[in-house]
Structures are given as structure tokens and as C-alpha cells.
mmCIF file of the N, C-alpha and C atoms, coordinates in Angstrom:
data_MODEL
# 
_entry.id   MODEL 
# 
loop_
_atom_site.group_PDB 
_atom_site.id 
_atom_site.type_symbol 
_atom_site.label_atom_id 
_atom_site.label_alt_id 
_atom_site.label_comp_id 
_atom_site.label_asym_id 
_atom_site.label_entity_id 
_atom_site.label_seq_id 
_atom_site.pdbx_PDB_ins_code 
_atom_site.Cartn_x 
_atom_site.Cartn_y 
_atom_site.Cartn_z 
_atom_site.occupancy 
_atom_site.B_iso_or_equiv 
_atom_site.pdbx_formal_charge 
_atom_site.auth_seq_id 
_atom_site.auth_comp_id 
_atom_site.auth_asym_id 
_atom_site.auth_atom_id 
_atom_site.pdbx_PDB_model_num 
ATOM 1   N N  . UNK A 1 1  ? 0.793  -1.221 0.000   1.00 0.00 ? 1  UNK A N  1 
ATOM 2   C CA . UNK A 1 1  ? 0.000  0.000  0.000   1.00 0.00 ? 1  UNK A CA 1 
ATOM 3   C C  . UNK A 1 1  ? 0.829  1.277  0.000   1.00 0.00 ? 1  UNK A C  1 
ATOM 4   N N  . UNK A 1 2  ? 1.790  1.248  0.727   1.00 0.00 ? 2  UNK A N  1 
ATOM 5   C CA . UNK A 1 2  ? 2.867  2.388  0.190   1.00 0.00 ? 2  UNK A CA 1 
ATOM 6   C C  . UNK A 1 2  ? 2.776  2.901  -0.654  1.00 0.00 ? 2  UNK A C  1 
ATOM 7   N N  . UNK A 1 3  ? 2.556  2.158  -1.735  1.00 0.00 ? 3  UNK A N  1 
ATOM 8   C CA . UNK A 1 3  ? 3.297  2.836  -3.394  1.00 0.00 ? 3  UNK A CA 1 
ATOM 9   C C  . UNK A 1 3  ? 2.041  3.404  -3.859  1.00 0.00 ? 3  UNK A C  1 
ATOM 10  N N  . UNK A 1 4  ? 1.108  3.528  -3.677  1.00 0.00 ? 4  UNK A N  1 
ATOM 11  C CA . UNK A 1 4  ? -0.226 3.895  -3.971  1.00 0.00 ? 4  UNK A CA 1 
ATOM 12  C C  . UNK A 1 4  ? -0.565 5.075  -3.351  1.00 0.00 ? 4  UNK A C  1 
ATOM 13  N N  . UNK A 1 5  ? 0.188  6.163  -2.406  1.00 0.00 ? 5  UNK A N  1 
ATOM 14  C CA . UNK A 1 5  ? 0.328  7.246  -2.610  1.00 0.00 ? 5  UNK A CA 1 
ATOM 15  C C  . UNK A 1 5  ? 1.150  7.753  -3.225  1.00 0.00 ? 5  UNK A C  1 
ATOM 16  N N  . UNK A 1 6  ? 2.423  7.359  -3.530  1.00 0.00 ? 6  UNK A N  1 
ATOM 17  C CA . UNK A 1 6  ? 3.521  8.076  -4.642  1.00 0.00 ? 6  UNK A CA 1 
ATOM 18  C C  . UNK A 1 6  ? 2.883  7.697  -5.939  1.00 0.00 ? 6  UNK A C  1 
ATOM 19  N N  . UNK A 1 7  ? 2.507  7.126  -6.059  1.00 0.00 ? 7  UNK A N  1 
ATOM 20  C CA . UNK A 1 7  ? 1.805  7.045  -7.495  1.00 0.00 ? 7  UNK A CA 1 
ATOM 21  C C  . UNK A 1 7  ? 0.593  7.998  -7.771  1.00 0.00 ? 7  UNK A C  1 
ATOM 22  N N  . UNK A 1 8  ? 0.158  8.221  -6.430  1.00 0.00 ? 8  UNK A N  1 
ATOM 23  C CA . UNK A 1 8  ? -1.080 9.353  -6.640  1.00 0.00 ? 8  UNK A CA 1 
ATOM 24  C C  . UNK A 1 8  ? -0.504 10.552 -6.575  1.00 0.00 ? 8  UNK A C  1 
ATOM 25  N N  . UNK A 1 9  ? 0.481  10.789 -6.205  1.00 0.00 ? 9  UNK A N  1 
ATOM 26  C CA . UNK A 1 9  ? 1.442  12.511 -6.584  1.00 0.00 ? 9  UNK A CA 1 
ATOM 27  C C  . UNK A 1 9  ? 2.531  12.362 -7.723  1.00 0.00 ? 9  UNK A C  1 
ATOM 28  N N  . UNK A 1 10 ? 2.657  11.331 -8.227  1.00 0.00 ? 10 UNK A N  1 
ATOM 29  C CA . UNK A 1 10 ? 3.399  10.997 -9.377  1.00 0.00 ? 10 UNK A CA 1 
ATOM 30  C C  . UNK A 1 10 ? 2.659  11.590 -9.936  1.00 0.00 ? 10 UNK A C  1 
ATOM 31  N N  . UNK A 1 11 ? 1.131  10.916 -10.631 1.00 0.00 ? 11 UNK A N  1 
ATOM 32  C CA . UNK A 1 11 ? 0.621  10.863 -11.776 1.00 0.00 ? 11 UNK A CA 1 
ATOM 33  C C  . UNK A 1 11 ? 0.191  12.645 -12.072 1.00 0.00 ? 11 UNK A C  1 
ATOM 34  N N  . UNK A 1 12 ? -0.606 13.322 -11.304 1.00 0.00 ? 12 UNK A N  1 
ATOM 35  C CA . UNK A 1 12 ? -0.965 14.742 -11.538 1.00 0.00 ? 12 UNK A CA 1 
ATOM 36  C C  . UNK A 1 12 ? 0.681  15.403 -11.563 1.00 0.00 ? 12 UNK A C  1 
ATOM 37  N N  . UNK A 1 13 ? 2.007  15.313 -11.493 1.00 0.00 ? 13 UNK A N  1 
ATOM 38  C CA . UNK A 1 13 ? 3.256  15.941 -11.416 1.00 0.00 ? 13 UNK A CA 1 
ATOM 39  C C  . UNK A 1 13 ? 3.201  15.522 -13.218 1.00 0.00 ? 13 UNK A C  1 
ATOM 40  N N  . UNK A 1 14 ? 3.587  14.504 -13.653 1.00 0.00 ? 14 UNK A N  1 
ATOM 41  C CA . UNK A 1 14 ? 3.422  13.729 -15.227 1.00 0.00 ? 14 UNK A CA 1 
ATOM 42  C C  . UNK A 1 14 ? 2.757  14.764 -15.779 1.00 0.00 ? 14 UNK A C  1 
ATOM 43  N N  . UNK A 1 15 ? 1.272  14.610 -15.202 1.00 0.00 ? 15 UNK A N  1 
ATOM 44  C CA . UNK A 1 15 ? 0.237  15.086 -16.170 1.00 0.00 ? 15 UNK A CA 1 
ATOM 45  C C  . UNK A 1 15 ? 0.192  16.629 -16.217 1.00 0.00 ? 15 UNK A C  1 
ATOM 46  N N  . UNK A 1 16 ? 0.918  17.597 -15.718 1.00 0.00 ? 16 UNK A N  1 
ATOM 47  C CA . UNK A 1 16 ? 1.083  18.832 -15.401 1.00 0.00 ? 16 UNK A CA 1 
ATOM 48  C C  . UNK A 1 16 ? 2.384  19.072 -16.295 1.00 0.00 ? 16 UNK A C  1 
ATOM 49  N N  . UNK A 1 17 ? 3.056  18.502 -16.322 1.00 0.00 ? 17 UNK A N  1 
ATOM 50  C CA . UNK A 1 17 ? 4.171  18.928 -17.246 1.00 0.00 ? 17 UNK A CA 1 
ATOM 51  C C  . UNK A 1 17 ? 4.046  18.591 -18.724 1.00 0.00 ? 17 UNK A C  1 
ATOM 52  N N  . UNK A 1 18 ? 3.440  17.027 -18.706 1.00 0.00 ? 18 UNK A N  1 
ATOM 53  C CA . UNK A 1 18 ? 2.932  17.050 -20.336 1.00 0.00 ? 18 UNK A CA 1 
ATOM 54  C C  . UNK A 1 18 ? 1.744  18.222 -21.049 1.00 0.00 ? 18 UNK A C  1 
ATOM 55  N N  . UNK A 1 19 ? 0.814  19.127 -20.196 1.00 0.00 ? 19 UNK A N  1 
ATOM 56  C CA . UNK A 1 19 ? -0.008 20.192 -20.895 1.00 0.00 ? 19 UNK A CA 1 
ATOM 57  C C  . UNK A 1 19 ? 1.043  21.338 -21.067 1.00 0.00 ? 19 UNK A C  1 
ATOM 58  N N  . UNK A 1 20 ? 1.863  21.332 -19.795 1.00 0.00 ? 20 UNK A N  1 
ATOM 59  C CA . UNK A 1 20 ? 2.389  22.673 -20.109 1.00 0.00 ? 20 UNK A CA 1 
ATOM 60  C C  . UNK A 1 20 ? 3.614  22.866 -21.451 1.00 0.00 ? 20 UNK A C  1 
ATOM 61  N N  . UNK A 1 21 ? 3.955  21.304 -21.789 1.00 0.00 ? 21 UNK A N  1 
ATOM 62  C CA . UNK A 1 21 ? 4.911  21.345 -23.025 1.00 0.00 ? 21 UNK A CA 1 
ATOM 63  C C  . UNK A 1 21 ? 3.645  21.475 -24.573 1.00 0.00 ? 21 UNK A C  1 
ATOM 64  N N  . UNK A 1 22 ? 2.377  21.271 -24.255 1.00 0.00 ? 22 UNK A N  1 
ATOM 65  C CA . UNK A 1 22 ? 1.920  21.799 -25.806 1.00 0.00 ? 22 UNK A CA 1 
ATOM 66  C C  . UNK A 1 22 ? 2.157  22.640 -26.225 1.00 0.00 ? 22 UNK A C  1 
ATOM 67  N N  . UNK A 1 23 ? 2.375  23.277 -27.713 1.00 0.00 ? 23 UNK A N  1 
ATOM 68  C CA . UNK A 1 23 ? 2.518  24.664 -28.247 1.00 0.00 ? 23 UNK A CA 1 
ATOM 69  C C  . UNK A 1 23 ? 1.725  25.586 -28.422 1.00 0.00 ? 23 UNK A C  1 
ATOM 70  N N  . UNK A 1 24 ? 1.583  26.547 -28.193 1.00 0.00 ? 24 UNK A N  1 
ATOM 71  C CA . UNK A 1 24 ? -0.075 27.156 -27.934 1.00 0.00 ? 24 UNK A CA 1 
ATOM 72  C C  . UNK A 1 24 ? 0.223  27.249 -29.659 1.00 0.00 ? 24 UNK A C  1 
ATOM 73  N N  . UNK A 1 25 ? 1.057  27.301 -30.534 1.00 0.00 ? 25 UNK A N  1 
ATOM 74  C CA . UNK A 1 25 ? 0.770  27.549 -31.610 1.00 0.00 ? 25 UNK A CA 1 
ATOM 75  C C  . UNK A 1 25 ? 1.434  26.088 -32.754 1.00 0.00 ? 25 UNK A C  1 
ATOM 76  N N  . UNK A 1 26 ? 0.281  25.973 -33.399 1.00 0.00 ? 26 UNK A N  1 
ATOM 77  C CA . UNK A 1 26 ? 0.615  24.896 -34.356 1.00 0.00 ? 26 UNK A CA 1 
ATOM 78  C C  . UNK A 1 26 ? 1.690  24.774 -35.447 1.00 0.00 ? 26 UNK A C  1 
ATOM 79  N N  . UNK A 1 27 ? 2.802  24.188 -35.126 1.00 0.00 ? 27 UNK A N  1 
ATOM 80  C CA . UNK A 1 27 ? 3.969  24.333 -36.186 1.00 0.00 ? 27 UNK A CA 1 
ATOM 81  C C  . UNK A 1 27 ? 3.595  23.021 -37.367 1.00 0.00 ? 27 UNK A C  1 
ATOM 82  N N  . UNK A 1 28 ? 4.278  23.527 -38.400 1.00 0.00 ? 28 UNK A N  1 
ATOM 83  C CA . UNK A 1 28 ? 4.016  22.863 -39.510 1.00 0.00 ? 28 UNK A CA 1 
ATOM 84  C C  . UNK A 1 28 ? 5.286  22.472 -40.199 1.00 0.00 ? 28 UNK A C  1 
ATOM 85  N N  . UNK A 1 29 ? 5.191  21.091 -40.930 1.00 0.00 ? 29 UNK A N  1 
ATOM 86  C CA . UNK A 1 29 ? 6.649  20.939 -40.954 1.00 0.00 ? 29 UNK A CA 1 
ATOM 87  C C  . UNK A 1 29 ? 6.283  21.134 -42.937 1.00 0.00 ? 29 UNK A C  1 
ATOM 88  N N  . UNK A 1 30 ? 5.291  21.451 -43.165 1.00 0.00 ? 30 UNK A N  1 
ATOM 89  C CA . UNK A 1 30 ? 5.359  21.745 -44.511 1.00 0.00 ? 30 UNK A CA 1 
ATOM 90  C C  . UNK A 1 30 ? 6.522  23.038 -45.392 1.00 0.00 ? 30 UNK A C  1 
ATOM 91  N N  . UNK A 1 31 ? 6.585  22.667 -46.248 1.00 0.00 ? 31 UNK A N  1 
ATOM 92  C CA . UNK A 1 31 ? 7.842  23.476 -47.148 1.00 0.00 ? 31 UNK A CA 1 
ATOM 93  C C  . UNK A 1 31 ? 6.848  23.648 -48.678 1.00 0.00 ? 31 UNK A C  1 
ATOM 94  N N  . UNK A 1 32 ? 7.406  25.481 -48.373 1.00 0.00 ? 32 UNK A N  1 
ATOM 95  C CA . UNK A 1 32 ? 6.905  25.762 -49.981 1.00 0.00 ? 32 UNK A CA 1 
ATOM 96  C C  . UNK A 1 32 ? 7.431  25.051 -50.890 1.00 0.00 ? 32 UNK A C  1 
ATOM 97  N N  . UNK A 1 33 ? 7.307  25.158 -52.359 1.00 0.00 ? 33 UNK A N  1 
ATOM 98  C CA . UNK A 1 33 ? 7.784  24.596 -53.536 1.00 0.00 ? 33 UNK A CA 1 
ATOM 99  C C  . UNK A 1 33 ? 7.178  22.833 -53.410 1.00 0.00 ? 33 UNK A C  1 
ATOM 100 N N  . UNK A 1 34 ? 7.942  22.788 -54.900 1.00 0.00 ? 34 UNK A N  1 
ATOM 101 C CA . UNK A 1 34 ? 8.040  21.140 -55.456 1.00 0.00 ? 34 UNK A CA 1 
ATOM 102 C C  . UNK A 1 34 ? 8.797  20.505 -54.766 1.00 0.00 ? 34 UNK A C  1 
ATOM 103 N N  . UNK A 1 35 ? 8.032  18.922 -54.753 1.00 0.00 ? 35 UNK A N  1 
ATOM 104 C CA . UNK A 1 35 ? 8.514  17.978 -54.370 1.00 0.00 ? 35 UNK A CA 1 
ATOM 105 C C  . UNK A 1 35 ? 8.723  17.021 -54.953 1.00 0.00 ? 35 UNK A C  1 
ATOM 106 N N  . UNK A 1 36 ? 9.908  16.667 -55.609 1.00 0.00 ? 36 UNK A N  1 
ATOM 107 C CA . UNK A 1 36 ? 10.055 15.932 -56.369 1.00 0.00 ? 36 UNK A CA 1 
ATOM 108 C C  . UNK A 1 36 ? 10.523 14.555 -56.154 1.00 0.00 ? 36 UNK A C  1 
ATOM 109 N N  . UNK A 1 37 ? 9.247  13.301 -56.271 1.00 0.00 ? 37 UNK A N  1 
ATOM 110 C CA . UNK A 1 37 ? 9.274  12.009 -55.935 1.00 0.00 ? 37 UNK A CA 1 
ATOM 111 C C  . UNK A 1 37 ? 10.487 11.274 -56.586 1.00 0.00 ? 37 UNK A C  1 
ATOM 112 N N  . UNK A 1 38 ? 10.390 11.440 -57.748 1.00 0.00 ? 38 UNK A N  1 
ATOM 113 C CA . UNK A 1 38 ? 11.303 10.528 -58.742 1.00 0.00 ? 38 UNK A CA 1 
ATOM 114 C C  . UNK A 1 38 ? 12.941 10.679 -58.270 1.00 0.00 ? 38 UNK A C  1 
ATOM 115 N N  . UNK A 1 39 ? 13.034 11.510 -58.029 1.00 0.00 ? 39 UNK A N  1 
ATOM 116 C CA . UNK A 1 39 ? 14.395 11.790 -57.254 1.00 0.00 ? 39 UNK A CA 1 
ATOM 117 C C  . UNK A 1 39 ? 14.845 10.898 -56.210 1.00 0.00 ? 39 UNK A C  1 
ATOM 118 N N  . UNK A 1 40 ? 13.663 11.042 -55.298 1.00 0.00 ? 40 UNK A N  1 
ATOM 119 C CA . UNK A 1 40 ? 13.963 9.982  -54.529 1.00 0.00 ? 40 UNK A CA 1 
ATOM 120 C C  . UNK A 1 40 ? 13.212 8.544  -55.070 1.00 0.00 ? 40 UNK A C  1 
ATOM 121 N N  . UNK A 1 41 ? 12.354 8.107  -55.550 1.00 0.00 ? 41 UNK A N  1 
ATOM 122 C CA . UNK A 1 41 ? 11.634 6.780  -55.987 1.00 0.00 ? 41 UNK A CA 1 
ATOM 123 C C  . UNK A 1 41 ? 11.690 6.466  -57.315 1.00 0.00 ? 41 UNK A C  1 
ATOM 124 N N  . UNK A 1 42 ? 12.470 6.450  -58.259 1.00 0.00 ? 42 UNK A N  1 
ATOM 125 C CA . UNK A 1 42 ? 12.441 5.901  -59.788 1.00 0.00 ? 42 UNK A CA 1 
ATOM 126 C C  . UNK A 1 42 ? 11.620 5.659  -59.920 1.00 0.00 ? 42 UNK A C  1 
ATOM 127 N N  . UNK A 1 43 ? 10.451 6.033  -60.877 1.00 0.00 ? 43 UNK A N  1 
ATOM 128 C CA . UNK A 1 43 ? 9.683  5.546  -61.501 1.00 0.00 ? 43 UNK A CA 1 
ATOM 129 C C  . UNK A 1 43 ? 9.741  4.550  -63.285 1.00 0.00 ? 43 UNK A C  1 
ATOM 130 N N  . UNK A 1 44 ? 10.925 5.417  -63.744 1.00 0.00 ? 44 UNK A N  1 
ATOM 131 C CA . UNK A 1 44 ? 10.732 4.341  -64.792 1.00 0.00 ? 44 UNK A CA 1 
ATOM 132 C C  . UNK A 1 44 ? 12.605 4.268  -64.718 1.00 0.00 ? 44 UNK A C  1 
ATOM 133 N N  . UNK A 1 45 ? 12.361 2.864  -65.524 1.00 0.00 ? 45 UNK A N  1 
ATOM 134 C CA . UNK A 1 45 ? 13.732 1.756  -65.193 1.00 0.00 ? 45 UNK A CA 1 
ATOM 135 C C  . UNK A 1 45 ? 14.433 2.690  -66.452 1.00 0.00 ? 45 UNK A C  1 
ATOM 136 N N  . UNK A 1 46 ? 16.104 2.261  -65.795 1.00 0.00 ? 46 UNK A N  1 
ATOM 137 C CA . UNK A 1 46 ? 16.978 2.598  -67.087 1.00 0.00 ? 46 UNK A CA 1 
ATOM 138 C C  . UNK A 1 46 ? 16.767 2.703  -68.098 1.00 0.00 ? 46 UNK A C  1 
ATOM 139 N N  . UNK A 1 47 ? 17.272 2.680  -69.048 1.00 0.00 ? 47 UNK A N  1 
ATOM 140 C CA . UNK A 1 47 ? 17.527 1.963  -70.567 1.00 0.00 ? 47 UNK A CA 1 
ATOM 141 C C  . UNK A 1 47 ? 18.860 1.416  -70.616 1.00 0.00 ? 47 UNK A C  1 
ATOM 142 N N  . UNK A 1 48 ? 17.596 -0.050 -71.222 1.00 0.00 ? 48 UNK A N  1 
ATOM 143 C CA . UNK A 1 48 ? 18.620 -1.006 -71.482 1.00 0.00 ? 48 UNK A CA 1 
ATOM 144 C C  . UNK A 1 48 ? 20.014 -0.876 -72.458 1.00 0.00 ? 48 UNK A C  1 
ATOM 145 N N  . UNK A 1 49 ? 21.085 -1.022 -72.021 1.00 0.00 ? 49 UNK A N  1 
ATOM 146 C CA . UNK A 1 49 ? 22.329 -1.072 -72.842 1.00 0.00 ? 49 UNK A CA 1 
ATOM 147 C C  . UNK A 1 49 ? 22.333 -2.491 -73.848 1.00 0.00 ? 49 UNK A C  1 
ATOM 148 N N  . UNK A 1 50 ? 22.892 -1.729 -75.421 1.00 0.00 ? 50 UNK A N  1 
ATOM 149 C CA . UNK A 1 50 ? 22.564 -3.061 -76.056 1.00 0.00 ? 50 UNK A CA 1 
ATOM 150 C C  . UNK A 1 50 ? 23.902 -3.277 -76.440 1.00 0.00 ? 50 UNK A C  1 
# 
């Protein structure tokens, strides 16, 4: 039974520091411009060497 008060001042200490780290403002990890897939993912294969 001990541990069942440190766990009851644990949990509201946790839960008080995880609200106060939200960002009041929403960051975005979006980037203007093109994104160009093929660069990174080939879409069409070599050409074959004859």
C-alpha cells in the first residue's frame, strides 16, 4: 500500500508537465515549392544497354 500514494502525486506531477509542453501555436513541418518524388523513388527503369 505504500506505493499507492507516490503514485497518486506521481501521476498529476506527469500530467502537469505534459499540458504545459503543448505549443499554444501549431507548427508545420510543410515546405513551400516542389517535391520531387522521382528523385527519390524511380519511376521508370533505365535503358537497357545493347
Amino acid at each position: 500500500m505504500p506505493e499507492s500514494w507516490s503514485i497518486a502525486l506521481i501521476i498529476p506531477v506527469i500530467a502537469s508537465l505534459s499540458i504545459q509542453k503543448v505549443p499554444e501555436k501549431q507548427v508545420s513541418a510543410f515546405v513551400n515549392g516542389n517535391f520531387t518524388i522521382g528523385a527519390l523513388f524511380p519511376v521508370h527503369y533505365p535503358p537497357q544497354s545493347k
